[in-house]
N, C-alpha and C positions, 0 to 999 in steps of 0.2 A: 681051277677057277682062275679067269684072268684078273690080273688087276685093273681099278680104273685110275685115273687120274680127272683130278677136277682140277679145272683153271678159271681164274679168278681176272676176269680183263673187262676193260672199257670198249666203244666201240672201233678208238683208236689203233688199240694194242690188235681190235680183231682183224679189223682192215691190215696193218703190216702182217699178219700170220699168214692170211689169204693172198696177199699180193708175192710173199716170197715163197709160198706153195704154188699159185702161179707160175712164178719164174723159173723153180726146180723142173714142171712138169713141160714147159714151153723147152727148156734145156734137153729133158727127157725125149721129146719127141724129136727134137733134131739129132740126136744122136742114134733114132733108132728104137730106145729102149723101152721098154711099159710102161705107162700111165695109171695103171689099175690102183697101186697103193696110194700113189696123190691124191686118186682124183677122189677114192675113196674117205679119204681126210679134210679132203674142203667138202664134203657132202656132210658129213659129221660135224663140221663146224658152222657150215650155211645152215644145218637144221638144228643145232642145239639151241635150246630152250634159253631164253634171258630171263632169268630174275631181276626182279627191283627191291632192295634191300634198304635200311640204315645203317650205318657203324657208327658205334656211340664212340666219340670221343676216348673214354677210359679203353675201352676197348681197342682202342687205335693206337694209343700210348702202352697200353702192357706189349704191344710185339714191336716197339721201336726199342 
């Protein structure tokens, strides 16, 4: 079974993810080489689901 990993970003942090997956796969093509695994990963990230949550405070202080 593979693992997953959850990430935990703002719309900020999503935007830099997507723009330097962009630039790997814009790299990718000029050198020739496959785009298959990029493009696959900004497809996964353009369609993951957002939540809207709160974090209480105490909450926020026990992992500082």
């Amino acid at each position: 079974m593979e693992r997953k990993l959850i990430l935990e970003m703002d719309s900020y942090d999503r935007n830099i993810l997507l723009n330097a997956l962009n630039d790997l796969r814009t790299k990718q093509i000029r050198e020739g080489l496959p785009t298959d695994p990029v493009d696959e990963l900004m497809v996964k990230l353009y369609e993951a689901k957002q939540k809207r949550f709160l974090v209480s405070e105490a909450c926020h202080e026990h992992y500082r």
